[in-house]
N, CA, C and O atoms as a DFTB+ gen file, in Angstrom:
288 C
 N C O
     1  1      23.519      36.742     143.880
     2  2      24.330      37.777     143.276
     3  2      25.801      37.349     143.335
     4  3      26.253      36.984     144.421
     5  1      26.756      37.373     141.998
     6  2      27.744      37.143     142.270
     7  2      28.636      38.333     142.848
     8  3      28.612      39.533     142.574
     9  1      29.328      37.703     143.622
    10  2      30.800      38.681     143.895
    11  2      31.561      39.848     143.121
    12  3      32.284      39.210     142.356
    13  1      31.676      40.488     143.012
    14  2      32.569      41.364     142.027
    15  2      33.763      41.200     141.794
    16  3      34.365      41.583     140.790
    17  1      34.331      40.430     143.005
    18  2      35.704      40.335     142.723
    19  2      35.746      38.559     142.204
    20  3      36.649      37.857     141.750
    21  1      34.423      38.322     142.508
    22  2      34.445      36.704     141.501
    23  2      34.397      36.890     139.708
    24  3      34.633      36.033     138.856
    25  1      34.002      38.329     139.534
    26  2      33.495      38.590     137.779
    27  2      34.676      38.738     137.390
    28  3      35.032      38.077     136.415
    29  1      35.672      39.693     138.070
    30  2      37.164      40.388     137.815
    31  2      37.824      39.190     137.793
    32  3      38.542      39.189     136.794
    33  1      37.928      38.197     138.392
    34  2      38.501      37.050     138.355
    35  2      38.343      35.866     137.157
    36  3      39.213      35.087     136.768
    37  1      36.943      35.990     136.702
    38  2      36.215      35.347     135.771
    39  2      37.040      36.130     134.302
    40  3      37.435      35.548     133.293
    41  1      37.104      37.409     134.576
    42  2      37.548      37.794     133.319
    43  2      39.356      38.008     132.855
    44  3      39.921      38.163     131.772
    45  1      39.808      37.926     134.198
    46  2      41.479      37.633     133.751
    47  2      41.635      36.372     133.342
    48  3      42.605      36.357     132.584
    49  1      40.960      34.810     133.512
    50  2      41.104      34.161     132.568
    51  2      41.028      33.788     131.710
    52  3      41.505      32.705     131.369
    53  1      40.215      34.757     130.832
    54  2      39.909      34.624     129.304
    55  2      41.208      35.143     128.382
    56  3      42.032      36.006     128.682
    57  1      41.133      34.437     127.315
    58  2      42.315      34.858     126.510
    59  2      42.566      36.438     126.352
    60  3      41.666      37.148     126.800
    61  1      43.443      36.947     125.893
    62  2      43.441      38.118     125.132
    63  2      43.768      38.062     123.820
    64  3      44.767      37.567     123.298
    65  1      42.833      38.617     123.327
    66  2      43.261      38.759     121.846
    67  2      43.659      39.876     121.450
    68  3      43.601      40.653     122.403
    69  1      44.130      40.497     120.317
    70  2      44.259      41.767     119.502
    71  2      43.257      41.452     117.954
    72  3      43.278      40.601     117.064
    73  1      42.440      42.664     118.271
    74  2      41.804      43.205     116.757
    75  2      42.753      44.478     115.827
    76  3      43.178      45.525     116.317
    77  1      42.898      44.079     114.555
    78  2      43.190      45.107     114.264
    79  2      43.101      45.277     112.669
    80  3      43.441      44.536     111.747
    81  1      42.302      46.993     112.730
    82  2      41.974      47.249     111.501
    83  2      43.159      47.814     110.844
    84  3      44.043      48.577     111.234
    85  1      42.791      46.891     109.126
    86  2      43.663      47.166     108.294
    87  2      43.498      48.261     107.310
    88  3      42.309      48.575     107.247
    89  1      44.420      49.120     106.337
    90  2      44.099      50.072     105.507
    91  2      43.842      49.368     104.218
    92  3      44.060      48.157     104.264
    93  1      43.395      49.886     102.984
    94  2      43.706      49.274     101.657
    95  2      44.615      48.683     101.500
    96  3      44.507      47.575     100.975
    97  1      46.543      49.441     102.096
    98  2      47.322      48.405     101.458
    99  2      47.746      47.819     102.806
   100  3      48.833      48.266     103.171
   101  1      47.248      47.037     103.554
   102  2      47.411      45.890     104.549
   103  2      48.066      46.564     105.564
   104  3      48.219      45.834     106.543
   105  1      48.586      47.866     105.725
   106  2      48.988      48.554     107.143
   107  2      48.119      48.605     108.100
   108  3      46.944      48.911     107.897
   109  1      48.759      48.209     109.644
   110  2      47.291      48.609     110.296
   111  2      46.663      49.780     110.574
   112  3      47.378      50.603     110.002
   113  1      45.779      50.368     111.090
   114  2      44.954      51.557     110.778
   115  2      44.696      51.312     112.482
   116  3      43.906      52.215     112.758
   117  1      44.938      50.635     113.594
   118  2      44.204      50.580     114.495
   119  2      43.818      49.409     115.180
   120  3      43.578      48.420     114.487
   121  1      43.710      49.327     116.419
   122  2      43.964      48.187     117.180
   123  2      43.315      47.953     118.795
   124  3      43.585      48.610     119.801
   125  1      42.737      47.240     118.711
   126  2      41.670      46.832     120.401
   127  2      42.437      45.900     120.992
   128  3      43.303      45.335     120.325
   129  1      42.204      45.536     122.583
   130  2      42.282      43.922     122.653
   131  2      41.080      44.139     123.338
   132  3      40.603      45.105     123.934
   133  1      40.579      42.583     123.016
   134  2      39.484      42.186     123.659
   135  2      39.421      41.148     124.034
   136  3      40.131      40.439     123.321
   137  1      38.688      40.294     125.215
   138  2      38.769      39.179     125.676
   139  2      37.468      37.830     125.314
   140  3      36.315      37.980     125.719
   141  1      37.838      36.744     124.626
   142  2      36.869      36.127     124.079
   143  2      37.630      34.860     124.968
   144  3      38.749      34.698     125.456
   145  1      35.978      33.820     124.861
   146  2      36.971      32.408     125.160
   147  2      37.788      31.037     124.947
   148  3      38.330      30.144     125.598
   149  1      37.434      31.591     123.111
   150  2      37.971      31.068     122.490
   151  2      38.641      31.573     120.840
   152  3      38.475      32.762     120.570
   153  1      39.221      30.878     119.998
   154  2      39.024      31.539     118.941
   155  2      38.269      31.955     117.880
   156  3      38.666      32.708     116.991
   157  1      36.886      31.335     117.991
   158  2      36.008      31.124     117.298
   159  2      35.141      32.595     117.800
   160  3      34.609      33.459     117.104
   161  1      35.239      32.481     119.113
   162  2      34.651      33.854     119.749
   163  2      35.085      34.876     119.132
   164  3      34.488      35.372     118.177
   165  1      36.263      35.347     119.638
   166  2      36.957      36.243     119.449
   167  2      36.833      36.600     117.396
   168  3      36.405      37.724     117.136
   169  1      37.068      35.998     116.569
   170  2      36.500      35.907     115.208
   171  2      34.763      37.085     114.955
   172  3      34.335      38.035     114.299
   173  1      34.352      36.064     116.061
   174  2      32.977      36.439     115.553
   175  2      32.844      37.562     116.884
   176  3      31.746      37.923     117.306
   177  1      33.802      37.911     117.302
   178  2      33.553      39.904     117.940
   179  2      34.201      40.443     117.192
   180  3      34.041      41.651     117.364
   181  1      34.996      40.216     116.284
   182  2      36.020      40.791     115.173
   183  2      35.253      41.452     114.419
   184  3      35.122      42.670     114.295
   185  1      34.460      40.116     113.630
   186  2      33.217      40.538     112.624
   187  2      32.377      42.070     112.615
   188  3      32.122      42.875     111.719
   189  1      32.035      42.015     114.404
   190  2      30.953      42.947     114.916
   191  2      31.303      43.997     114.728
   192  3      30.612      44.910     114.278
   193  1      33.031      44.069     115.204
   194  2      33.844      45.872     115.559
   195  2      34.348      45.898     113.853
   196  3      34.809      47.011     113.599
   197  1      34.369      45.141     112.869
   198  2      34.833      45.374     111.700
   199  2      34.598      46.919     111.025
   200  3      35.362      47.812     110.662
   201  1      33.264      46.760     111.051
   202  2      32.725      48.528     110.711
   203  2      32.875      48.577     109.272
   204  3      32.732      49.786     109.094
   205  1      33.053      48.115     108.211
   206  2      33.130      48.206     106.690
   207  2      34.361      47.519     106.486
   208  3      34.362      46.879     105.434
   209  1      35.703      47.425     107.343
   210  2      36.896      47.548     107.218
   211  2      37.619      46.055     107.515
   212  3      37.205      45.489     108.527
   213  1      38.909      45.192     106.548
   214  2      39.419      44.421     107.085
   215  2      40.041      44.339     108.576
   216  3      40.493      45.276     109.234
   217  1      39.976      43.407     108.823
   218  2      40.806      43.114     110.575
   219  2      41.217      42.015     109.987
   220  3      40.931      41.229     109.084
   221  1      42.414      42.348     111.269
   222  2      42.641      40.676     111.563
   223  2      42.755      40.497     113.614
   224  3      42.664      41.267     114.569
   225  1      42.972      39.152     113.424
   226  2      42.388      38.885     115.060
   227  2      44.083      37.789     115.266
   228  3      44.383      36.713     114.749
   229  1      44.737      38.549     116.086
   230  2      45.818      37.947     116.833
   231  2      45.845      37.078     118.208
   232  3      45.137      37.591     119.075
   233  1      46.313      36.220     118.495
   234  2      46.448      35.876     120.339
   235  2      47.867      35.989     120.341
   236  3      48.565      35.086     119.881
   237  1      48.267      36.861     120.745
   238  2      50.218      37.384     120.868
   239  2      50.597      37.092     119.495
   240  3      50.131      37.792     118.596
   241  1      51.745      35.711     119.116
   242  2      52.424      36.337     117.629
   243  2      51.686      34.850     117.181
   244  3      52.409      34.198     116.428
   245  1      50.349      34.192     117.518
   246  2      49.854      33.360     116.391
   247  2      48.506      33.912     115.976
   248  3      47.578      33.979     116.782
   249  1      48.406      34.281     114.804
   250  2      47.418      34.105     113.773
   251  2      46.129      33.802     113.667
   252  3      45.977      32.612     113.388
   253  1      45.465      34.204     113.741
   254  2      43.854      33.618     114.484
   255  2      43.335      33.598     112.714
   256  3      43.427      32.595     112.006
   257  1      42.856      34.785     112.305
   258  2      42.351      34.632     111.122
   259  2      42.230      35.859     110.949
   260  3      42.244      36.612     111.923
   261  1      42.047      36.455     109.335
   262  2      41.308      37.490     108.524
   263  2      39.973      38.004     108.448
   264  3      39.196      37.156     108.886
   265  1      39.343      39.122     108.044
   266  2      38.033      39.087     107.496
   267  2      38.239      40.281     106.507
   268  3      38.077      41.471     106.774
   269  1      38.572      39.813     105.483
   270  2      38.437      41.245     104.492
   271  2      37.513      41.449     103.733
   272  3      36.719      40.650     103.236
   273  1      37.660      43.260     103.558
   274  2      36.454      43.751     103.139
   275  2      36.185      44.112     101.603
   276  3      36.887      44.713     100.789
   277  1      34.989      43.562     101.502
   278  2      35.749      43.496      99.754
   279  2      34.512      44.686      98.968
   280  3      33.347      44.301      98.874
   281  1      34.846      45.895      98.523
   282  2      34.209      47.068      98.031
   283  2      33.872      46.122      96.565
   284  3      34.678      45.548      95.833
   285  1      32.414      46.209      96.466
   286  2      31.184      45.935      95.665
   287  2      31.576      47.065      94.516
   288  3      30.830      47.252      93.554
């Protein structure tokens, strides 16, 4: 069994990112952080919390990537 204060430890070194959902005209609508361990991660938990709606996925002021939602 691990430690608890070994998991709490495990998880302050993961990045932080910011999710955040966008409106139609590109304002944000809303905003998480969540901790992934890379950027590729963090992308593909973006995807999950998307919910119908564009995001985008920040690490402080660089740019990770988009996912917009495009009405059919």
């Amino acid at each position: 069994m691990i430690a608890q204060a070994q998991v709490r430890d495990e998880t302050k070194r993961r990045p932080c990112y910011r999710v955040y959902w966008l409106r139609g005209d590109g304002r944000i609508d809303g905003a998480e952080i969540i901790r992934s361990e890379d950027d590729g991660e963090a992308m593909t938990t973006a995807r999950g919390m998307a919910d119908g709606r564009s995001v985008e996925v920040w690490d402080r002021e660089r740019f990770i990537g988009r996912l917009d939602h495009h009405i059919s």
